[in-house]
N, C-alpha and C positions, 0 to 999 in steps of 0.2 A: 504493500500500500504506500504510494506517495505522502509527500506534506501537503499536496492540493487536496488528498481526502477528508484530512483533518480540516476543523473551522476552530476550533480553539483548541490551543497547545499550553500550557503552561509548565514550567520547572522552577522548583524550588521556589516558590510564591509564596512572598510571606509580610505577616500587617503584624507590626508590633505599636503598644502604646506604653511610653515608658517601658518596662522592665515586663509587660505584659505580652506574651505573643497568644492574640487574638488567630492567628491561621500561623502557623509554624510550619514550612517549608513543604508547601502540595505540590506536586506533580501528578499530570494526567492530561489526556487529550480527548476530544471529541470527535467523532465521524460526521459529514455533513448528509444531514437526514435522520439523526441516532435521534432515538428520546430516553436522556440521558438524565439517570436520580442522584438525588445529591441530597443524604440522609445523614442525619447526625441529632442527638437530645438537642435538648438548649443549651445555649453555652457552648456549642460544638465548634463553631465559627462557620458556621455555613452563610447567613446572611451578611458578615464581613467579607466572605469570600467573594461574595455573588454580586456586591458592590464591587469589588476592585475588576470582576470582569465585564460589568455593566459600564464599567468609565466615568463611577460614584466615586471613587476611592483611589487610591493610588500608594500601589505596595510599598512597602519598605526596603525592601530587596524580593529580588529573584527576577524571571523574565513572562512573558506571554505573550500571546497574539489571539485577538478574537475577530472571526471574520478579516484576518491579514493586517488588522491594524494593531500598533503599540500599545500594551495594558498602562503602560509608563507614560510616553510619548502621546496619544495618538486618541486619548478619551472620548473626546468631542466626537471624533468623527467614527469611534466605536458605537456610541448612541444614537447615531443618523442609521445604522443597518442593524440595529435589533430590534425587537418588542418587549414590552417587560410588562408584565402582571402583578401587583403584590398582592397580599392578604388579605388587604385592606380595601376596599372598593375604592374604584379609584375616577369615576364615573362624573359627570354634574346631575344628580338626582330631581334640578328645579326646570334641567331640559329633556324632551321628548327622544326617543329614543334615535328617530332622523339626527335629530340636533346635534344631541352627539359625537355621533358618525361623523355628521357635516365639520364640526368645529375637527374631529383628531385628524381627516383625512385630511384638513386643509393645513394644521402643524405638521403633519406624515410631508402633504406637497402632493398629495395625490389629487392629480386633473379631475375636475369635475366630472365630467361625462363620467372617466372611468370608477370615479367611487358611485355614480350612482348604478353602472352595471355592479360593481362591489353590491353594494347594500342589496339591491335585489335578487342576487344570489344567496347572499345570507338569510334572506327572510321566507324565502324557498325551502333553503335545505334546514332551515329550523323551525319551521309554518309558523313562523313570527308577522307573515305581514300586516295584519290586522293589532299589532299594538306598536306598529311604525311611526305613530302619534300621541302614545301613551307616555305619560311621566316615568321619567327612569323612577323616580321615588316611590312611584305605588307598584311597581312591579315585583313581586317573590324573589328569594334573595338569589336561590336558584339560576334565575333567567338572567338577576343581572353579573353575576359570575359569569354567564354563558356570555352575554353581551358586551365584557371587558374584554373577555378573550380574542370574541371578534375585533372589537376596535382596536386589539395591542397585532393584531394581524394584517390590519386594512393597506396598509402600506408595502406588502407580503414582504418583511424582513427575511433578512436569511439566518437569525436564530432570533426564539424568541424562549425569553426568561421568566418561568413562573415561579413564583415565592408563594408557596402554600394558595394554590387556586382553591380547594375546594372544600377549606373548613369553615363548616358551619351550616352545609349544603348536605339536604339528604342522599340515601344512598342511589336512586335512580337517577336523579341528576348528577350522582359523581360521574356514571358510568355514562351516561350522553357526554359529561365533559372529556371525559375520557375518547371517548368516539371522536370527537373533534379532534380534540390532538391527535391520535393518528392519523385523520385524515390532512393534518397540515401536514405531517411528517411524510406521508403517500408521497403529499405533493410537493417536497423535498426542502422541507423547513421542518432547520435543528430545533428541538426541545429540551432544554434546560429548566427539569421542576426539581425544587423541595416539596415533602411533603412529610408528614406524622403519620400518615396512615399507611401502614405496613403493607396490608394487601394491594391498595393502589401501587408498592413499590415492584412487583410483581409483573404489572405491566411493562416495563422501560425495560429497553434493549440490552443496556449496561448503567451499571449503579456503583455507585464509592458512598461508604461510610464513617464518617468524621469522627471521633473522639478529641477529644483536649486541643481542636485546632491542625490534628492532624489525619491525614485518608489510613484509615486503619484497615480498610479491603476494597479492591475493586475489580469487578467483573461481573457476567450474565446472572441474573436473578439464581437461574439452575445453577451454576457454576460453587455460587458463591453458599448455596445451601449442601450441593457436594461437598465442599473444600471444609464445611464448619460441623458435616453431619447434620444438619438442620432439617426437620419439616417445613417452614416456614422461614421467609426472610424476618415475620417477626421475631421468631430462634434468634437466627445471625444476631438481631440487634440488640435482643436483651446479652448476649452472651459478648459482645465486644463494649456494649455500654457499661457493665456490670466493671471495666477499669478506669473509668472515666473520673477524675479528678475535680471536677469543676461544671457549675453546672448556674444558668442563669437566676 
């Protein structure tokens, strides 16, 4: 496999505050198209991590490249080619569901014409069309998780970064968000999730698991339950969390 396969590389990545190391010297890469887990307790450093590759942050030492630009260098124009999702709804709740769309595709730079072929694709393959005019704010919490994820896609980056998409969402709507994601990854955009929920971890192609700031295993869901004896990757997790030092 070449370097063009990978879309992020990084070695020896690391974010110290004072005498703290918040991420302690990660290395790993990503395949472009992979949906790719990034599991760790609190305190693990995963969302210190996911900022220095989003081009929030900017390591201490070590090196990377996301999407071919400088993790060091080159932040700025690392956040023109991704999408990013957090935990946290991230939405205008006091605009309609167009509005939205309208307002990110036009931060994204996406031509009119093509966001509205955009948006009505979307509202198709999730028979949303008929709340195209409804308040993000009265809508289930559900839909509007689903409806972040489209809008952190509208600009179809070539990785997009989800921080815990779907807590707090019942279980049939994880598994439609679920559905989504693979189908961006089909259509060959990388996936970059955290998430808590074990069995979601199950789905993602390849997985690394954090302790104290540092990837304490990574590899295929199967792999990594061979390699630990595990039934489940929630196994794997309690049995490498159980030396974990430090915790938010």
């Amino acid at each position: 496999m070449s370097n063009n396969d990978y879309i992020i590389e990084v070695k020896d990545l690391t974010k110290q505050f004072g005498s703290f190391k918040a991420v302690d010297h990660i290395s790993f890469s990503v395949r472009r198209g992979e949906i790719f887990g990034f599991l760790g307790a609190n305190g693990a450093g995963k969302t210190t991590a996911m900022r220095m590759l989003c081009g929030l942050s900017y390591p201490t030492s070590g090196s990377g490249t996301v999407a071919g630009f400088d993790v060091i260098k080159e932040g700025e124009k690392i956040k023109r080619h991704i999408g990013y999702m957090s935990q946290r709804f991230s939405l205008y709740e006091d605009l309609t569901v167009m509005e939205n769309m309208e307002l990110f595709g036009g931060i994204y730079g996406v031509a009119n014409n093509e966001l509205k072929e955009r948006a009505e694709d979307m509202f198709k393959r999730l028979d949303f069309y008929e709340e195209r005019n409804t308040l993000v704010g009265s809508l289930p919490l559900g839909w509007k998780q689903k409806l972040a994820f489209v809008v952190a896609t509208l600009h179809k980056p070539e990785i997009v970064f989800l921080d815990e998409p779907t807590g707090g969402v019942d279980p049939i709507t994880r598994r439609q968000f679920w559905e989504m994601i693979y189908q961006a990854s089909s259509e060959g955009t990388t996936i970059f999730v955290t998430t808590h929920y074990m069995d979601e971890a199950e789905y993602c192609h390849r997985m690394t698991m954090m302790v104290d700031g540092q990837i304490k295993a990574l590899d295929t869901p199967a792999n990594l339950k061979k390699q630990f004896n595990a039934s489940s990757i929630d196994e794997v997790f309690r049995l490498l969390a159980r030396g974990a030092k430090r915790a938010e």
